[in-house]
C-alpha positions as CSV (number, residue, x, y, z in Angstrom):
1,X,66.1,108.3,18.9
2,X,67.6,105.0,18.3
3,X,66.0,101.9,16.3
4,X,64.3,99.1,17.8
5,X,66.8,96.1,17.8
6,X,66.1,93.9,14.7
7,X,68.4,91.5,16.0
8,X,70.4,90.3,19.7
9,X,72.4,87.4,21.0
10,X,71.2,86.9,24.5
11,X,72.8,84.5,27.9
12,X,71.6,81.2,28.0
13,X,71.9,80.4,31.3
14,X,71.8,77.0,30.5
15,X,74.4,76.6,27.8
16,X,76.8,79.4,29.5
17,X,76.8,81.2,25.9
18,X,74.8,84.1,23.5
19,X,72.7,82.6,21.4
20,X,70.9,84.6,18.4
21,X,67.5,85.9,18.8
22,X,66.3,87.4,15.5
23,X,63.3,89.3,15.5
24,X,63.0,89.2,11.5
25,X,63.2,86.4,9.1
26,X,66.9,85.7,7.6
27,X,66.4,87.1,4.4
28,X,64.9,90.3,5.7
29,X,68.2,91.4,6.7
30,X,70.7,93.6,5.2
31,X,74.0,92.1,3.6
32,X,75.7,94.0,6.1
33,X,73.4,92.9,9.1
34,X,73.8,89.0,8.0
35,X,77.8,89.1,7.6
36,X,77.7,91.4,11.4
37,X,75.4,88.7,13.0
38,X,77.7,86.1,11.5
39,X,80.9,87.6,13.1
40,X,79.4,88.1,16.0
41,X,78.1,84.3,16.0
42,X,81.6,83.2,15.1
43,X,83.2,85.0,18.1
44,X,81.0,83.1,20.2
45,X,81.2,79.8,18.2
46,X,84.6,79.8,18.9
47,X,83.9,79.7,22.7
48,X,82.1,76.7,22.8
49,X,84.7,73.9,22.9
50,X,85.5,75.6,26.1
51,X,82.3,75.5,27.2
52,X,82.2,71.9,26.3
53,X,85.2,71.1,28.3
54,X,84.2,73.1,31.5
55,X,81.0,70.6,31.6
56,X,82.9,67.9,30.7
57,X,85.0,68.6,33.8
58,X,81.8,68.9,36.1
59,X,80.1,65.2,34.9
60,X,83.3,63.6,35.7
61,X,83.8,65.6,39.1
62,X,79.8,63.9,39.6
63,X,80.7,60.9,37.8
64,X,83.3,60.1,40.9
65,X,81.2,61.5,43.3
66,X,78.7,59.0,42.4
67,X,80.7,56.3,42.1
68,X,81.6,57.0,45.7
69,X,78.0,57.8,47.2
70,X,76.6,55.5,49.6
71,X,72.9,57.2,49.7
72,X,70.6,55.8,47.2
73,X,69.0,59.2,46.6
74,X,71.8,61.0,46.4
75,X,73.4,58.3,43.5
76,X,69.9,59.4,41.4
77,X,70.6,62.8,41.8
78,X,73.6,63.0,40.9
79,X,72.5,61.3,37.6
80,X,70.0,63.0,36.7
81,X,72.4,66.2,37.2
82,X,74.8,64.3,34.9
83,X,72.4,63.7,32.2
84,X,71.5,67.1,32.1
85,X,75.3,68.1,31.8
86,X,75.5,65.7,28.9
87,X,72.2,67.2,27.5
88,X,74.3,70.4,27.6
89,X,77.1,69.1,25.8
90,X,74.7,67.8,23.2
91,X,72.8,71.2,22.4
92,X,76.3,73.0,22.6
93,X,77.4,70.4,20.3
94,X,74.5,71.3,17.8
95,X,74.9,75.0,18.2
96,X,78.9,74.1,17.4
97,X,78.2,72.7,14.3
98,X,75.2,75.4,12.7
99,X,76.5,76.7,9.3
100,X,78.0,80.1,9.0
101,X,77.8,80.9,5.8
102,X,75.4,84.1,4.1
103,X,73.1,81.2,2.9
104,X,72.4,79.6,5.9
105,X,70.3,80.5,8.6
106,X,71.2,80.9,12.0
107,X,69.1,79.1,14.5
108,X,66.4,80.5,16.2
């Protein structure tokens, strides 16, 4: 019989990375649990500059789409896809920078 998960990183779509989904408050978990969620949220930290650059590359593929676009509508689309982009780059930015020390919480 195996325990129910106290803890999971789980796809966001969105952001094209695992982010944590604790089921417990921080300081219910184990020394061990905290420092294994932690290198596991490091691991996937480290991915995110990637991340970063892959959406970087698709707001300026847009960005020269748009500058070339001739149909009003399409223009707005296209920047309202590229301010979503850049509203990616912002939360991955955020996620980037949460603490990863014992101490500190990891987002929920």
């Amino acid at each position: 019989m195996s325990s129910p998960l106290r803890y999971q990183f789980i796809h966001d779509e969105r952001l094209g990375i695992r982010l944590p989904v604790l089921h417990l408050e921080w300081e219910d978990y184990s020394n061990v649990e905290r420092a294994d969620m932690l290198l596991e949220w490091e691991e996937i930290r480290a991915t995110i500059p990637d991340q970063i650059h892959r959406v970087e590359k698709v707001i300026i593929e847009k960005t020269t789409q748009m500058s070339e676009e001739e149909n009003f509508v399409r223009s707005c689309e296209l920047n309202s896809e590229i301010h979503e982009l850049a509203s990616v780059i912002n939360d991955l930015n955020i996620w980037f920078r949460v603490q990863q020390d014992h101490g500190t919480k990891i987002h929920q």
